[in-house]
C-alpha positions as CSV (number, residue, x, y, z in Angstrom):
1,X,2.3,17.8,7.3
2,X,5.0,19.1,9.6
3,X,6.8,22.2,8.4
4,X,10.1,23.7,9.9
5,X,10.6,27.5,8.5
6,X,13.9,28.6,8.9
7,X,14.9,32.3,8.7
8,X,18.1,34.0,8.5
9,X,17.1,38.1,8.9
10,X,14.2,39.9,10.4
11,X,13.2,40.7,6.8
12,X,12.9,36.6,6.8
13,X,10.9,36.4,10.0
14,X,8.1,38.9,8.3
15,X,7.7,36.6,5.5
16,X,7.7,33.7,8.0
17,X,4.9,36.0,10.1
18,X,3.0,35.9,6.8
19,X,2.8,32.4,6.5
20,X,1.4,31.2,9.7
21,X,-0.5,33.8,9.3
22,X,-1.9,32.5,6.3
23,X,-2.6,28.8,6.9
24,X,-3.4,29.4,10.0
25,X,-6.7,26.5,9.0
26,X,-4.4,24.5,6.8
27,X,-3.6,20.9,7.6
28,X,-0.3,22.1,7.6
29,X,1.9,22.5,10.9
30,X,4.2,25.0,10.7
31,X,7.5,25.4,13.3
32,X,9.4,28.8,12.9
33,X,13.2,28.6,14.1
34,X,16.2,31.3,13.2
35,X,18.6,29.5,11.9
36,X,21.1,30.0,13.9
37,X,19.7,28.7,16.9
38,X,18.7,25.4,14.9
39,X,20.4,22.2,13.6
40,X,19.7,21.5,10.1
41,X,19.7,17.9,10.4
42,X,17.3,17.7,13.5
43,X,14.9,19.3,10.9
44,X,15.6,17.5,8.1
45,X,15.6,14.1,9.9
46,X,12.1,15.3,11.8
47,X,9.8,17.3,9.8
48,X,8.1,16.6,6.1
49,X,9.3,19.9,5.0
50,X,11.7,22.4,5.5
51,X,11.1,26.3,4.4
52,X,14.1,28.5,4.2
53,X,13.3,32.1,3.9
54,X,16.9,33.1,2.9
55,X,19.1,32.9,-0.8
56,X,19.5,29.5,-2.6
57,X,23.0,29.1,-1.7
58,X,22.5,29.3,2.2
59,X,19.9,26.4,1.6
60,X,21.9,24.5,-0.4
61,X,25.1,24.4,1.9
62,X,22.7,23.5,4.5
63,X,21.0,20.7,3.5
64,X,23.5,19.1,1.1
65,X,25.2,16.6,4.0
66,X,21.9,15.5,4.6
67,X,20.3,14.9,1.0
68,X,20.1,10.9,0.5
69,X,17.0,10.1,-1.6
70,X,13.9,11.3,-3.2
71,X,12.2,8.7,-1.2
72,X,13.1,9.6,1.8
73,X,14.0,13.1,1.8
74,X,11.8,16.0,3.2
75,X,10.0,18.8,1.2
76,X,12.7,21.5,0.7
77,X,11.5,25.6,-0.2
78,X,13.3,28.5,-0.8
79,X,11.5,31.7,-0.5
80,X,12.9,35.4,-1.1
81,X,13.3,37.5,1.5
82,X,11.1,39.6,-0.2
83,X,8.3,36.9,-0.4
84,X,8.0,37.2,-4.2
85,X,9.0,33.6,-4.8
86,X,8.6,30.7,-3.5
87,X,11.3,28.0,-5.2
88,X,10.7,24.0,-4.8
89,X,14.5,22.8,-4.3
90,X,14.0,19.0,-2.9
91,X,11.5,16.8,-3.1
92,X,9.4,18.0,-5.6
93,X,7.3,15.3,-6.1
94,X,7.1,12.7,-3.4
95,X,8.0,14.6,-0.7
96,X,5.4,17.1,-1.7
97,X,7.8,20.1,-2.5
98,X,6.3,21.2,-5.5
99,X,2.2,21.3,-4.0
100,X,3.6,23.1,-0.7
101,X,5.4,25.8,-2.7
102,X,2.3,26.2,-4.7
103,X,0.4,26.3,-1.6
104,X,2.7,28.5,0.0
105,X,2.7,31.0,-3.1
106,X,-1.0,31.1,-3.3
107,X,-1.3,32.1,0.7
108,X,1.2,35.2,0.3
109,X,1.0,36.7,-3.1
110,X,4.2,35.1,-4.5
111,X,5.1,33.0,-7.4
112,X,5.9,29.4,-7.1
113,X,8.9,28.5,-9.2
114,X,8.6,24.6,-10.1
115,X,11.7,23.3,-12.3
116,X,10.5,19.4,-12.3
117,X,10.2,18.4,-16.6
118,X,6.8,16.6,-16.0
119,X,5.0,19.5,-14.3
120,X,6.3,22.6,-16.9
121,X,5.7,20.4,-19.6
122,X,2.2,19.2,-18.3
123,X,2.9,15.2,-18.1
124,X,2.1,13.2,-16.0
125,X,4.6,12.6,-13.4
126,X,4.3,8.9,-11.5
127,X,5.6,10.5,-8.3
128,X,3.2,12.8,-7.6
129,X,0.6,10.9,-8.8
130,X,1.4,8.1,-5.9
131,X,1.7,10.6,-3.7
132,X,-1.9,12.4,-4.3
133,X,-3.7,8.8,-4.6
134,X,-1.5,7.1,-1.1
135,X,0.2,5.0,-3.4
136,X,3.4,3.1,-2.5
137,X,6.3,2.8,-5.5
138,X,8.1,-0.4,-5.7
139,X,9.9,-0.3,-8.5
140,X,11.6,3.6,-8.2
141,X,13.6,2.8,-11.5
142,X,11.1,1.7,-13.7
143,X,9.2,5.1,-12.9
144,X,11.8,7.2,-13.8
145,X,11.9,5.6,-17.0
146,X,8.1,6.1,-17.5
147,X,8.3,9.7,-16.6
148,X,11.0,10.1,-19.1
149,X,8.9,8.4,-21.8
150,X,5.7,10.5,-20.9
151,X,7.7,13.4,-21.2
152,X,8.9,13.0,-24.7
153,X,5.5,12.4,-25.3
154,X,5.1,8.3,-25.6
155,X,1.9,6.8,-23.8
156,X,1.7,4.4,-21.4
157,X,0.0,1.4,-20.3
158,X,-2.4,1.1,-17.5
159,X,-3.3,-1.6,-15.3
160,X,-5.9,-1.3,-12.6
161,X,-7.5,-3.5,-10.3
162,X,-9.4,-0.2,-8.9
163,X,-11.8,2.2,-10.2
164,X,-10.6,5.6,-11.2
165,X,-11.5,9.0,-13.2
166,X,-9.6,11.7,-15.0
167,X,-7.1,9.5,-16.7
168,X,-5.3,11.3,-18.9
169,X,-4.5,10.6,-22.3
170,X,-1.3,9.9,-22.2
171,X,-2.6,6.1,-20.7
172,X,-3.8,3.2,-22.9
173,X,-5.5,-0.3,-22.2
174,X,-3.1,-3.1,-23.4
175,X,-1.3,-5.7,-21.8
176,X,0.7,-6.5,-25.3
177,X,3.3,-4.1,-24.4
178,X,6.7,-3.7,-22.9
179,X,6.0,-1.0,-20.2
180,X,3.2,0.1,-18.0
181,X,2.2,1.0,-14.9
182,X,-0.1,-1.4,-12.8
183,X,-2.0,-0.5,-9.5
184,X,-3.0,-3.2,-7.0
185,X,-2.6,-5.0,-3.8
186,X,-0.9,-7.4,-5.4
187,X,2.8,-6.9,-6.0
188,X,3.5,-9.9,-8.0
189,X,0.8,-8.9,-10.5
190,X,2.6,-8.6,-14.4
191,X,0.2,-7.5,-16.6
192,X,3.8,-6.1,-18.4
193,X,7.1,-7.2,-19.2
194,X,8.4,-4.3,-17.3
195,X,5.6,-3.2,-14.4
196,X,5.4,-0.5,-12.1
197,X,4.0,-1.5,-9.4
198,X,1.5,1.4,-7.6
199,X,0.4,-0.7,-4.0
200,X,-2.0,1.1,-2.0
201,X,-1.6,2.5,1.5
202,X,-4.7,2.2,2.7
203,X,-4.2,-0.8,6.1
204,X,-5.3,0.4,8.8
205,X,-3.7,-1.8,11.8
206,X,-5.9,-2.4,15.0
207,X,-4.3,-3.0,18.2
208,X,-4.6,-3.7,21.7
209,X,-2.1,-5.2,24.6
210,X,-1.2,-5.8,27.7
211,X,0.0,-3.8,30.3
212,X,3.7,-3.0,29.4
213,X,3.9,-5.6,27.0
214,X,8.0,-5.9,25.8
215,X,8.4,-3.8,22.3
216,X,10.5,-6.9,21.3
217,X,7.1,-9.1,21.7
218,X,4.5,-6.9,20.1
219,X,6.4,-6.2,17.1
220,X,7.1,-10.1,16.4
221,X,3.5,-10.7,16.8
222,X,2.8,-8.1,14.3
223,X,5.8,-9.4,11.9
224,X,5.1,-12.9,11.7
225,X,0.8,-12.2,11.5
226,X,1.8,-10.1,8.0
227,X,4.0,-12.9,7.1
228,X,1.2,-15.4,7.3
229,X,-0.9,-13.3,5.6
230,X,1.7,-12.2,3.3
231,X,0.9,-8.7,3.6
232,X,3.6,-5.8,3.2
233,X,4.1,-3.4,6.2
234,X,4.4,-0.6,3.9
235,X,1.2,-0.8,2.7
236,X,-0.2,0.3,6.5
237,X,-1.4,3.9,6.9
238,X,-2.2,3.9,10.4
239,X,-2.1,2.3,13.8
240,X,-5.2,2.1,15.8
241,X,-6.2,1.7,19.0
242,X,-8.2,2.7,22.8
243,X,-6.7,5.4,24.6
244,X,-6.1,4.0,27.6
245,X,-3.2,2.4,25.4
246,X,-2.0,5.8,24.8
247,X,1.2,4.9,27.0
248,X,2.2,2.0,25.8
249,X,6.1,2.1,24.6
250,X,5.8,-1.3,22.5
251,X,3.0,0.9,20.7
252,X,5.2,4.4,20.4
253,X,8.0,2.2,19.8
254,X,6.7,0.3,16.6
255,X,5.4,3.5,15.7
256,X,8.3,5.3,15.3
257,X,10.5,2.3,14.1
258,X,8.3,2.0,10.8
259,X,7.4,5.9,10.6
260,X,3.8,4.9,10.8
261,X,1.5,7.4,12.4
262,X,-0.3,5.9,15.7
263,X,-4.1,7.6,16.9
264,X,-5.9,6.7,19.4
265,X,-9.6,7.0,20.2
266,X,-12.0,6.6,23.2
267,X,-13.5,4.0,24.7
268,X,-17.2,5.3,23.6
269,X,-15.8,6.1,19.9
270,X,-15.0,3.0,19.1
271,X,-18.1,1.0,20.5
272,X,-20.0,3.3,18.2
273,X,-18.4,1.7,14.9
274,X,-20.5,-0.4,13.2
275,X,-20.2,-4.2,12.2
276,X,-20.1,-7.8,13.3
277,X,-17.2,-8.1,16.1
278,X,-16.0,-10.8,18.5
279,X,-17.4,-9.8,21.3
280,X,-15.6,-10.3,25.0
281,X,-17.1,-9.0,27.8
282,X,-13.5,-9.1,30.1
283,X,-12.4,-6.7,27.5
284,X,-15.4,-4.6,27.9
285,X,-15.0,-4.5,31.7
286,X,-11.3,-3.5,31.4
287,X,-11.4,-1.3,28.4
288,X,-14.7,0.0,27.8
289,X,-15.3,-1.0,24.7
290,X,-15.9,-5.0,23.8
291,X,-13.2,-5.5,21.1
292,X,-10.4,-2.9,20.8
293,X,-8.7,-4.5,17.7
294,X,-11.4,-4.9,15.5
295,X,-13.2,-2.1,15.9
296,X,-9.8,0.0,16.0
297,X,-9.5,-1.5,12.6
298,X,-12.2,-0.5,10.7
299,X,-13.1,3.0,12.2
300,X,-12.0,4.6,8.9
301,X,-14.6,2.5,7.1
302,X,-13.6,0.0,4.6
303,X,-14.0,-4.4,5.0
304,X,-11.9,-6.2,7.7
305,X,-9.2,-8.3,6.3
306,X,-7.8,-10.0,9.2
307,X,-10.5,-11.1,12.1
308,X,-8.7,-10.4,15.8
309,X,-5.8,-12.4,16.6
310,X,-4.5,-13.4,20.0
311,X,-0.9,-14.0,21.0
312,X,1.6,-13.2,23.9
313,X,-0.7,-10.6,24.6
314,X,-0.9,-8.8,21.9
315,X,-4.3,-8.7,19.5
316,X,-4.4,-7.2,16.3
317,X,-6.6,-6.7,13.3
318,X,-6.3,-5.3,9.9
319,X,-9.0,-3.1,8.5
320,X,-8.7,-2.5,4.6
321,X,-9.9,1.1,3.5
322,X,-11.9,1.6,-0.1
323,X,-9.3,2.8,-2.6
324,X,-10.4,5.6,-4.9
325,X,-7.9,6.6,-7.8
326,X,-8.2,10.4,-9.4
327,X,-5.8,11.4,-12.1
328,X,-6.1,14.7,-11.1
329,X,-6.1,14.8,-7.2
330,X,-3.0,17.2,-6.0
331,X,-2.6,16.8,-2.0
332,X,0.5,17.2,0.0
């Protein structure tokens, strides 16, 4: 997760000090700018989260042009610039605000201030349950209204076409009610009158091209392949491919365009994954490694879903991870 702190005083920058310190072996990527040498909307329309070390009210004025939606804006904090709290202002649940000032609390000896009615009240909050399990929300309105219910103390329904453990109490079996919440691939699945859908994000796209292969071409390859297999880009959580693709602008492009992270791994780590795969010895010669897509694919694990497709020079493959679903799990 990248993390822009912004700081207003020197007093600011020691507490800023204290968190890179701090996390220095986190997963978390912090940035440190002074604020008045930064646009706020370069951060906020670039980084997952956004620390302020500085009063409410400067963080407030700052951000408010920017706010749109809880879906798609970034983690907000406000921390003291005395270090002694750590406030979650934005984002609280899908954008991770109220984990990372919990986190960030934790790693300097303050107290994380979370205001969310699920979370002080100890219900379960949809949000950052679909966050914590790479779940995708499809129906935004429907889970507000479940977290409204759960918070007044109703149970819900559940639905699951995946194993899972920790479920909470708040959940019952039955399919003889009005409401509940049902996770699966399958988005037209209505095992309720009113369902909320929880789609996994766990495709992993493998993918290999030509030589400066037009943007415009690879991304209607990849369009009208998820079309006919009527699969939903949103439910891809990365792109794969060889190195030696590392360059390719149809590849960054698509990337970016979709907000879809893109890695990319060595010849020699790929051939080492393990299964059946199409095997082409021209790749192999060119490459290094004698089917990019497939292997790409599936080197998280998981089944393949789509076997390599060929067209306009493009190849992809989709690999589908194994889904695992914990009640509990808390991750930013």
């Amino acid at each position: 997760m990248n993390i822009a702190i912004v700081t207003v005083t020197h007093n600011g920058q020691e507490v800023a000090r204290r968190i890179l310190e701090n996390n220095r072996n986190d997963k978390l990527q912090f940035t440190h700018y002074v604020l008045k040498a930064i646009d706020v909307k370069v951060l906020f329309e670039n980084y997952e989260g956004i620390v302020f070390v500085c009063a409410c009210g400067i963080a407030v004025r700052k951000i408010a042009p920017y706010v749109k939606s809880k879906v798609t804006d970034p983690a907000v904090i406000v921390i003291d610039e005395q270090g002694k709290f750590a406030i979650s202002l934005l984002s609280g649940h899908l954008g991770g605000a109220n984990v990372l000032a919990k986190r960030i609390a934790e790693s300097i000896g303050a107290i994380s201030v979370i205001t969310t009615a699920t979370d002080i009240g100890g219900k379960f909050s949809p949000d950052s349950f679909a966050k914590a399990n790479h779940l995708v929300i499809l129906e935004m309105a429907v889970a507000k209204v479940i977290a409204s219910r759960m918070v007044e103390g109703e149970k819900i329904a559940l639905s699951s076409d995946y194993p899972y453990s920790n479920r909470p109490e708040q959940f019952f079996d039955d399919t003889l009610t009005d409401m509940g919440i049902c996770i699966s691939a399958d988005k037209n699945r209505m095992p309720f009158a009113k369902t909320l859908h929880l789609i996994p994000k766990n495709i992993v796209l493998g993918v290999g091209c030509k030589k400066n292969t037009a943007s415009d071409v690879f991304e209607n390859f990849i369009l009208q392949k998820f079309s006919e297999y009527n699969l939903s880009l949103f439910r891809i959580c990365e792109i794969v491919s060889v190195d030696l693709k590392r360059n390719e602008k149809a590849l960054q492009e698509f990337s970016e365009k979709y907000r879809i992270p893109l890695k990319f791994y060595s010849a020699e780590e790929l051939q080492k994954v393990k299964g059946s795969f199409e095997h082409s010895e021209f790749v192999l010669q060119t490459t290094g490694v004698d089917n990019v897509c497939e292997r790409s694919a599936l080197y998280y694990g998981g089944k393949l879903l789509i076997s390599k497709q060929c067209g306009n020079g493009v190849t992809l493959a989709v690999g589908e991870k194994d889904v695992t679903i914990d009640f509990e799990r808390d991750i930013l």
